[in-house]
Each structure stands twice: as C-alpha cells, then as structure tokens.
C-alpha positions in Angstrom: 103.6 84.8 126.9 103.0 88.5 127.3 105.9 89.1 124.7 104.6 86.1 122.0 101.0 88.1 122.5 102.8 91.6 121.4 104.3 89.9 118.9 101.4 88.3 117.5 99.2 91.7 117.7 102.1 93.3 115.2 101.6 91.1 112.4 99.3 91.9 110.1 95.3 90.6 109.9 96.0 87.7 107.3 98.7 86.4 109.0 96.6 86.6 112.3 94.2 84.9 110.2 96.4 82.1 108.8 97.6 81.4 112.2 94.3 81.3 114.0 93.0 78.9 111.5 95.7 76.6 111.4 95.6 77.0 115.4 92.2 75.7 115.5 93.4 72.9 112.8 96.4 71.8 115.2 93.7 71.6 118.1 91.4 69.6 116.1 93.7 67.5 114.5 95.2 66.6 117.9 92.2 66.3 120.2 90.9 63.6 117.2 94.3 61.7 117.6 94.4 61.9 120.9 90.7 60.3 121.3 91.7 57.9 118.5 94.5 57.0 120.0 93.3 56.3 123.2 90.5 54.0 121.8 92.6 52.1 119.9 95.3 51.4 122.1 92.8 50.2 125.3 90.9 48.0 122.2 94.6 46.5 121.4 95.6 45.8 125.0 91.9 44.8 125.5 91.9 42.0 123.2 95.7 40.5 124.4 94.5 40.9 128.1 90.8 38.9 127.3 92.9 36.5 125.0 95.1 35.7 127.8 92.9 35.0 130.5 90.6 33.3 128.9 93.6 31.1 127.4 95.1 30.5 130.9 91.5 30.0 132.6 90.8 27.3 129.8 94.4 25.3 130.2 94.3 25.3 134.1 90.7 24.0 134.0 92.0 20.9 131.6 94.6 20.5 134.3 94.8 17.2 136.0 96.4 17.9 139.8 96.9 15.0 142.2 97.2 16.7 145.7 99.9 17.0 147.4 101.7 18.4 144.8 105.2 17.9 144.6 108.5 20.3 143.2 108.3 18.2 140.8 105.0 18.1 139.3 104.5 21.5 140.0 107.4 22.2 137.4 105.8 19.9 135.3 102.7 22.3 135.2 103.8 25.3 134.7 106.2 23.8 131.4 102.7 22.6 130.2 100.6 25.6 130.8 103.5 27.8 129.6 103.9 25.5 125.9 100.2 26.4 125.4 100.0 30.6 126.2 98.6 32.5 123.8 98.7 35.1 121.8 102.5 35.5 123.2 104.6 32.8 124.9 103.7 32.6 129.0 106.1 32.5 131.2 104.5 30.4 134.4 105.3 30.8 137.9 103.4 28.5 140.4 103.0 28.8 143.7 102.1 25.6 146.5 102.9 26.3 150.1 106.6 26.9 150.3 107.0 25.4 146.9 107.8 27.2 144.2 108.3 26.2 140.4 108.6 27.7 137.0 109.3 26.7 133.5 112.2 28.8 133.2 115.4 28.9 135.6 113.5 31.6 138.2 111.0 30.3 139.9 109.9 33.5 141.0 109.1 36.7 139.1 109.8 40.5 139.8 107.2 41.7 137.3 104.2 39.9 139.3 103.5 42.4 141.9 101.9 42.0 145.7 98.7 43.9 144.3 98.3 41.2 141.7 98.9 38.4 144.3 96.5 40.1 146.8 93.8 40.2 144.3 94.3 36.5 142.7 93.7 35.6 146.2 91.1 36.5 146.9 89.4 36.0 143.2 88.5 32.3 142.0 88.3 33.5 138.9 91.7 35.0 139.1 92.6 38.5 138.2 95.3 40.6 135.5 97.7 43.8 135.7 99.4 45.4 133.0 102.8 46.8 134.3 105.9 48.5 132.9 109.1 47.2 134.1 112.2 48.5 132.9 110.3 50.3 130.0 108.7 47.2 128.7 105.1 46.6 129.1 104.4 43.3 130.4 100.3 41.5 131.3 100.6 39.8 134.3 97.8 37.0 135.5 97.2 35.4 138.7 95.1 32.4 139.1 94.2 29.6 141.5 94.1 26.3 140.5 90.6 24.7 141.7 89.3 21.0 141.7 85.9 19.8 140.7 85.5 22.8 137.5 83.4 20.4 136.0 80.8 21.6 138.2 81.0 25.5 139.5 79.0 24.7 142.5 81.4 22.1 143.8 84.8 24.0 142.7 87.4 23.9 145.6 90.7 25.7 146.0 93.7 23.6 145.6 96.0 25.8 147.7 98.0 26.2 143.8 98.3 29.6 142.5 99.8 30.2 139.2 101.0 33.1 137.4 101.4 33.7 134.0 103.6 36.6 133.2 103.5 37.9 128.7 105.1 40.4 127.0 103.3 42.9 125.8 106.5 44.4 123.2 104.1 43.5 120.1 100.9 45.4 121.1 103.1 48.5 121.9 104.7 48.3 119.1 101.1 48.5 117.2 100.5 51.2 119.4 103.9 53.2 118.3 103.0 52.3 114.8 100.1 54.1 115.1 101.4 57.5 117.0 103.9 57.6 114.4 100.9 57.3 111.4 99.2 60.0 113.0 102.1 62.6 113.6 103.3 61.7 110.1 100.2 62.8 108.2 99.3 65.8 110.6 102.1 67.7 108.5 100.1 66.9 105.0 97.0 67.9 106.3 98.2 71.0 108.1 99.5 71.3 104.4 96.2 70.9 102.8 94.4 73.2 105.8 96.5 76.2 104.6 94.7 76.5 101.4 91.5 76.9 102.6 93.4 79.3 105.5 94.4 81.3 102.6 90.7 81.2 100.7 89.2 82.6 104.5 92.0 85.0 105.2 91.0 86.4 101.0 87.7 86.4 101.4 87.7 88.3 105.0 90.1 90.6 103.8 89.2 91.8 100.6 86.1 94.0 101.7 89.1 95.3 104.5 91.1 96.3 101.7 88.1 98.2 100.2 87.2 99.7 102.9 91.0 101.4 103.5 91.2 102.5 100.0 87.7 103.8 100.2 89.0 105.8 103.6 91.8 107.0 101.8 90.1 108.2 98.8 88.3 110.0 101.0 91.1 111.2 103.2 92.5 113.1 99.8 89.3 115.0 99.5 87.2 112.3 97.1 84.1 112.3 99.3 82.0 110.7 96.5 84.1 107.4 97.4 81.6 104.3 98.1 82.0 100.8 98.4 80.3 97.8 96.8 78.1 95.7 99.1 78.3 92.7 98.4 76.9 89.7 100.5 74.7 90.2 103.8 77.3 89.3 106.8 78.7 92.1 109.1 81.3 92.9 106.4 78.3 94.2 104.3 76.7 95.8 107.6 80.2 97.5 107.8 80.1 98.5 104.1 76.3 100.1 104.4 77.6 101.7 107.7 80.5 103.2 105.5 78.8 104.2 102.5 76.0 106.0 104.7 78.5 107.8 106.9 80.4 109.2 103.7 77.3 109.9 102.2 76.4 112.0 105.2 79.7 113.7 105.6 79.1 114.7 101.6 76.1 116.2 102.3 77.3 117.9 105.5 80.8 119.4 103.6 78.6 120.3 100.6 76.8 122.3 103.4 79.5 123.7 105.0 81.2 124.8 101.4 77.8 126.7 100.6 77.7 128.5 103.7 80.8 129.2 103.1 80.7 130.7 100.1 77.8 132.4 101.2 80.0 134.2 104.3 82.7 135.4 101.7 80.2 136.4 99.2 78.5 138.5 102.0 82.1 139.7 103.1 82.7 140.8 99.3 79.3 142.0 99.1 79.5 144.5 102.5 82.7 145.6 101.9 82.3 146.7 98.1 79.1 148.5 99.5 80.9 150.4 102.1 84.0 151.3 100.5 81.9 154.3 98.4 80.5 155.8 101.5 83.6 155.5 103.1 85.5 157.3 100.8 83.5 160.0 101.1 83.3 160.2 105.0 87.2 159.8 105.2 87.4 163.0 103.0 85.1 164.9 105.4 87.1 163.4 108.3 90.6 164.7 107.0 89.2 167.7 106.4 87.6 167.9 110.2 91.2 166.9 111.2 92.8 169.7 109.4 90.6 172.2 111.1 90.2 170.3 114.7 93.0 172.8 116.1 90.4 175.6 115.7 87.7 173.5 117.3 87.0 173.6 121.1 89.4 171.1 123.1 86.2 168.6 123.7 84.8 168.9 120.0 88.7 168.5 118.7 89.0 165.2 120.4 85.7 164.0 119.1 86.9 164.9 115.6 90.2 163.3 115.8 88.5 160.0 117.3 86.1 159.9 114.0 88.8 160.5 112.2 91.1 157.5 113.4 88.0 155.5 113.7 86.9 156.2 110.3 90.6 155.6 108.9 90.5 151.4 110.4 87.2 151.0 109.1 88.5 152.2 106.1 91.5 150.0 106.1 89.3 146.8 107.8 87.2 146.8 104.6 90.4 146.9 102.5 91.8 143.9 103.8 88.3 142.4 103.7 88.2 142.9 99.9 91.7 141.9 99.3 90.8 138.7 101.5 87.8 138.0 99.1 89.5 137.9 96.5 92.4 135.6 97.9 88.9 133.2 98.6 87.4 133.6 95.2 90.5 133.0 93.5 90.7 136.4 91.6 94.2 137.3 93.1 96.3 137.5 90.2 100.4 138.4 90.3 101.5 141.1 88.3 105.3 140.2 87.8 108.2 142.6 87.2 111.8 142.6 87.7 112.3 144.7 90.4 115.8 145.5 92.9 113.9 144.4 96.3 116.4 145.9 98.5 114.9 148.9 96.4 111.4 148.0 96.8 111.8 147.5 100.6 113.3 150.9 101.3 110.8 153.0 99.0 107.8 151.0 101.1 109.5 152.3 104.0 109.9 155.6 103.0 106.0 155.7 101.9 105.3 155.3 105.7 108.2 156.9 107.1 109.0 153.9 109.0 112.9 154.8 108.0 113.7 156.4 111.3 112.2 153.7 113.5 114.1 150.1 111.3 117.1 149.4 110.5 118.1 147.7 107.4 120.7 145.4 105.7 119.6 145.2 102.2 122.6 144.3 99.9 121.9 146.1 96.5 122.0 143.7 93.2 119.4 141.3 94.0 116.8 141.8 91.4 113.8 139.0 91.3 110.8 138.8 89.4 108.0 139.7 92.0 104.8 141.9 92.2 106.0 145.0 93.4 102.3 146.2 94.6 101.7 142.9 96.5 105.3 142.5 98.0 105.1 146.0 99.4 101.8 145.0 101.3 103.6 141.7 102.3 106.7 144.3 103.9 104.6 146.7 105.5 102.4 144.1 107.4 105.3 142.6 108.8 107.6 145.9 109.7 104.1 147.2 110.8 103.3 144.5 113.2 106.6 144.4 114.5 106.4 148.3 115.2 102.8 147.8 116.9 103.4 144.4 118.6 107.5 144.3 119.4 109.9 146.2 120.3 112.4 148.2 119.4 114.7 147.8 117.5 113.0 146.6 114.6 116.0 145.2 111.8 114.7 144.2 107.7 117.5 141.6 106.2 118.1 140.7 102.9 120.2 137.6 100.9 119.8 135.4 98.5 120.1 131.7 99.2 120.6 129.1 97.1 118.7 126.1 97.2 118.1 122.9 95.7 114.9 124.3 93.8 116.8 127.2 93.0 117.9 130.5 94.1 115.6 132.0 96.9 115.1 136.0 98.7 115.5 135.6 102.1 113.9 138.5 103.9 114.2 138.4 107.8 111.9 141.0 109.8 113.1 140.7 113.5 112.4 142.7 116.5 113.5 143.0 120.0 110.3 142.6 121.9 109.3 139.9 124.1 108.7 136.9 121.4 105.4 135.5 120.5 104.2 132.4 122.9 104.5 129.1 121.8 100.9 128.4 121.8 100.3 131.1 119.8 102.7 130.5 116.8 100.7 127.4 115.0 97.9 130.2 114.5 100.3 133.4 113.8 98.7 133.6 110.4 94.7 132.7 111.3 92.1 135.7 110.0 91.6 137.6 112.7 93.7 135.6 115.7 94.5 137.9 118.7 97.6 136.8 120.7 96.3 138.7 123.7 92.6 137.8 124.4 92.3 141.5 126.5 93.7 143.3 123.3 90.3 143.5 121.5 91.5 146.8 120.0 94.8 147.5 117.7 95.8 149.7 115.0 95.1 147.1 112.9 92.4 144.9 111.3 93.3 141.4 112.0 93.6 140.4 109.0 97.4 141.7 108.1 99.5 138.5 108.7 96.6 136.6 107.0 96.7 138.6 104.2 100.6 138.7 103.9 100.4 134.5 103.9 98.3 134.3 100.9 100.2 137.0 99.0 103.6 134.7 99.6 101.3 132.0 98.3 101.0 134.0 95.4 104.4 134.1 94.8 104.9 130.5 95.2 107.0 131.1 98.3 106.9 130.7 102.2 106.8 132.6 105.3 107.5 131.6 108.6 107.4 132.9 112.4 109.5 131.9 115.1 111.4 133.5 118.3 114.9 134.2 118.1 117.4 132.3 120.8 118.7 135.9 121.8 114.9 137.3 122.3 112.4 138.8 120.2 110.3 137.8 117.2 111.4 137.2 113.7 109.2 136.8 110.4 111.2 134.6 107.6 109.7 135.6 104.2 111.3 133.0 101.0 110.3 133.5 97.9 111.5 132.0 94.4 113.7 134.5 92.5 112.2 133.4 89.3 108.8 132.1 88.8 108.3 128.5 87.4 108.3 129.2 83.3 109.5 133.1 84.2 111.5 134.4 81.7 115.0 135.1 83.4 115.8 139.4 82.8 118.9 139.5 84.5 
C-alpha cells in the first residue's frame, strides 16, 4: 500500500488528476450498482416468493380433505396442489402423522429445512425460506392444511402440513442478467468519464503551467514576468499572490541595484579623490624614508610606519579603482602577442620575487593577452602565495589543448599548509579573510578578486584547490587566441 502510495506521488499532477477522477467515477458507478442491484434483485425474489404463497395458500384452501387421511389420498393431494404451482412448477411434500407423500418418487425433501418446519408449525398462515442448496436457489413453503377456511374464526388444524419446494434458477438468472448489464456498460462510461477527466485535469493545470513558466522567467533574471488572472477561484488567488510577490521582489531588486550602484559610484568617487593627495603624501613619505636613518631611533620608526602605512592606502585605492571599473564595465583588454613565459619572468624581475620562486616556463608559447593586466593577474597570485604559503613557491607553464581550442595553463603552487575547505567556495570574494584574527596583511583584500575579473577579461578561468601532496595551488586557463583574434603566429 505504502509502495502503490510512492508510486502514485511520482506521477505527475494530471495523471493524479485523471486517476482521482476516474477513482471517484469507479466509486460512484459502483455504489449506484450495488444499491440498484440490491433493489432489484429483493423486488424479483419478492414477487416469486408473494406469488407463491399466495398461489399455494389459495389451492390448499379449495382443498377438499376427508379426515383420516390415508397414503393414498395424501399422494393424491400433493399431485393436485403440485399440477397447479405457480410461477414455477411445485414440488409438494405432505406431511400426516407418520405418513408421508409426494408427487414425485421422494417423499421427503433435503431442501426443506427444520427452521422452515419449526416455523410452519407454529404459523396457520404458514411461512417461506429461500435456500441455496448445491448452488441453486430454491423458495421453500411450509403450510398447514386447516378445515372450516370458509370462516377464519372457525379454522382448525387438520394435523396435514404441506410443503411446496420451487426453483428459483429463472429469477437468478434475471438477477445475473442484470450484474452482467451493469459490469458491461461500466467500461463505456468509465470511457465517456475520461473526457471530462481530461477537460478538469486542462482546465486545473493550465494556470499550473503558467505559473512555472512565469517562475522560470523569473528565475533567468525577467522579473517583469506576470501572469493573467483569469477567473476568481484559488488558482486566481494564487495568480494575484504571484503577480504581487514578483512585483514586490522588482521593486525590492530595483532597490537593491540602485544602492548598489550608488556604493560603487561612492567607491569610484573616494578613491579618484584620494589618489591626488596620495600621490603627493607618498612622495613626502619616500623621502622621510630616505632620511629616517638620520632621524632619532623613536622618530625613525614613526616615519617608516607612515611610510608603509601610506604605501597600502595607496595600493587599497588602486585596487578600489581598478574594481570600479570591473563594476561599471569600463575594463577594456588591450591585446598583444606576447611570449608569456617572457611576460612572467619580467613581472618577476619588476618585484624581485626571482630569488624566492621557482619557475618552469617552456619558451615558444606566444598568445594573444593583455600584457598590463596578465602581469597584475601573476603578481596577485605569486604575491599571495609569498604572504599566505610557504616556501617553496613554483610558477608552471603549458599549453593544453582542448576541445575549444588550445589553452595556457599557468599553475602557481606553494608548499604551505593549504587553504580550508570552507574557505575555497569564497577564495575570490572582495575582501574575504581566511583567518577572521588576520584583520591586517600586506595586502588590500581585493587582489584575488581583482585577478578573477581580469581572467574574465580574457575569456578564461581560474581556479583554487589544495594539492594531494600539500600546499595550495592557483590554476589560471586562458584562450591562446581570442574569439575573432587574428592568429600572429
């Protein structure tokens, strides 16, 4: 039961439909027959059973008896009373002390029962049973015979009692008849009931249908999505509940988006503002930096702690304008055909990071990239490993190729402890710090984030995972010709 339940939830709503609808039909259909059938078939035996007795009452009351009644007469009887049964031919048994007579070759019968002859005794008026011997129906009457009917008051018994004993194979045959009409034309209407299953299941589904494309409009970003409400039943309610919910979320994103834009434009805004007075303090810092040695040890470290200060806020609002413009969509790619094993070293060199990585760059793999913007994409990752790994810190390169072409593969791998698990779905979020106590760093937060959306820009990908042997590993792939790039090689 459990199972045929499962299986029934796993179909789909218009077959659950169909089927509970022609469900109901099937119960219907056969509560009516049964009802029917019962009626009809006590109104059949009814009318065989009143036939009968009234039959048998009427023939033994124009009965002529002369008492004491021999074996003789008492066949005699029962052959007359049996030539006149109706609706069906009797067979009568009667009954005279320790005589017993018939009109066939038994004079006594095994279908009359010692309920029937209990009753009949006691009855004047006699009494029936319908019973089922050998799987035939039979009606079964016991009556005494009584002198004097002509008046009811002076009726006595006449010590006869006489059975009649009919078949009742006609009546149950009407009966039959009739459960095979029924079961024969509960397949034509069950027929007939699935057309107006399917109309329902249509007319109940279509605003369910709506409403999942609606959802999935939606779902792809098409918050203007509504639905037509048509009708005032719950599917409407449903469809008013839907439309106002969208309409809210619309309203709410379109909120969201402003303030948004509002945040970067303030970002933008800030950082363009301090990058001129920043430029000038940092010169003034440098030049404090230069001359700290001939400062006082106290006024020294003060300097030098502007200085370094001065230097991240410096590089913080860089990132912050290079973010803004990822944001507003101003990025723009600058392609040349570069040697990026080339490229990679000559970023290293710029920040004297050769000492401190070693590389495996095969020479002869030239790509189409933006030098400026793949050499910030390096140093983030070779400088994050530095800060946050461990030595030693390895730069890979290959080319791979792929089924949408030829790709450069370039693997920056430490041999620190790994990054967490938890922490590698958000590796690349604006300002995410693996270590909630590290509120400080070298850096502004926004270097992985900012290496992301440069690979973006190059129509490429870039990856972080742990390496089974220990340590991190960044995984930078980018096309080695643009889409529509003209090929220089």
């Amino acid at each position: 039961m459990i199972r045929a339940l499962k299986r029934v939830r796993r179909l789909g709503l218009r077959a659950r439909l169909i089927a509970a609808f022609l469900l109901v039909a099937v119960i219907a259909a056969g509560t009516t027959a049964t009802l029917i059938y019962q009626e009809a078939r006590s109104a059949i035996l009814q009318q065989a059973q009143d036939t009968a007795v009234a039959q048998l009452r009427d023939q033994i009351g124009a009965q002529t008896v002369t008492l004491p009644m021999t074996r003789t007469s008492l066949h005699e009887l029962c052959t007359v009373l049996a030539r006149q049964g109706k609706p069906h031919p009797w067979t009568v048994f009667a009954e005279y002390g320790s005589l017993r007579a018939s009109n066939v070759m038994a004079t006594t019968s095994t279908v009359v029962t010692q309920e029937l002859r209990g009753r009949a005794g006691t009855n004047p008026h006699g009494s029936f049973q319908r019973v089922v011997k050998d799987g035939q129906p039979w009606l079964t009457i016991g009556m005494p015979v009584l002198i004097g009917s002509d008046d009811p008051r002076r009726e006595q018994p006449t010590g006869i009692m006489v059975y009649a004993v009919m078949p009742l194979t006609t009546e149950d045959d009407n009966v039959k008849a009739m459960v095979s009409a029924a079961r024969d034309g509960a397949l034509p209407a069950l027929a007939v009931a699935l057309v107006p299953a399917l109309l329902a299941a249509r007319s109940v589904l279509r605003p369910v249908r709506d409403l999942r494309r609606a959802a999935s409009s939606m779902g792809k970003g098409r918050l203007d999505t509504r639905i037509e409400v048509k009708g005032s039943d719950e599917l409407a309610d449903l469809a008013w509940t839907f439309n106002e919910s969208a309409e809210a979320l619309e309203r709410s994103v379109e909120e969201l988006q402003k303030a948004e834009a509002r945040a970067r434009r303030f970002a933008a805004d800030v950082s363009h503002e301090l990058r001129t007075p920043l430029a000038g303090m940092l010169a003034v810092t440098e030049v404090l930096d230069e001359d700290a040695d001939r400062l006082d040890p106290d006024t020294a470290a003060a300097v030098r702690l502007v200085s370094a200060e001065t230097g991240k806020l410096a590089t913080l609002v860089e990132d912050l304008m290079e973010i803004s413009r990822f944001d507003a969509r101003a990025a723009e790619l600058n392609l040349d055909e570069v040697d990026v094993a080339e490229t990679i070293a000559k970023t290293l060199q710029r920040r004297r990071w050769e000492e401190q990585v070693a590389v495996e760059l095969p020479v002869g793999i030239r790509a189409m990239l933006d030098p400026r913007r793949f050499d910030i994409v390096v140093a983030n990752l070779v400088g994050n490993a530095l800060r946050h790994g461990g030595a030693p810190v390895r730069i890979t390169l290959r080319a791979e190729e792929r089924a949408e072409g030829v790709r450069v593969v370039t693997e920056v791998h430490d041999g620190g402890p790994g990054i967490a698990p938890a922490v590698l779905p958000h590796i690349f979020d604006r300002f995410f710090k693996a270590d909630a106590a590290r509120t400080r760093s070298a850096g502004s937060g926004l270097g992985l984030a900012i290496t992301l959306e440069n690979v973006r820009l190059h129509g490429g990908t870039v990856r972080a995972a742990n390496r089974p042997e220990g340590g991190a590993v960044f995984t930078v792939e980018l096309p080695l010709r643009q889409p529509g790039g003209e090929d220089r090689s």
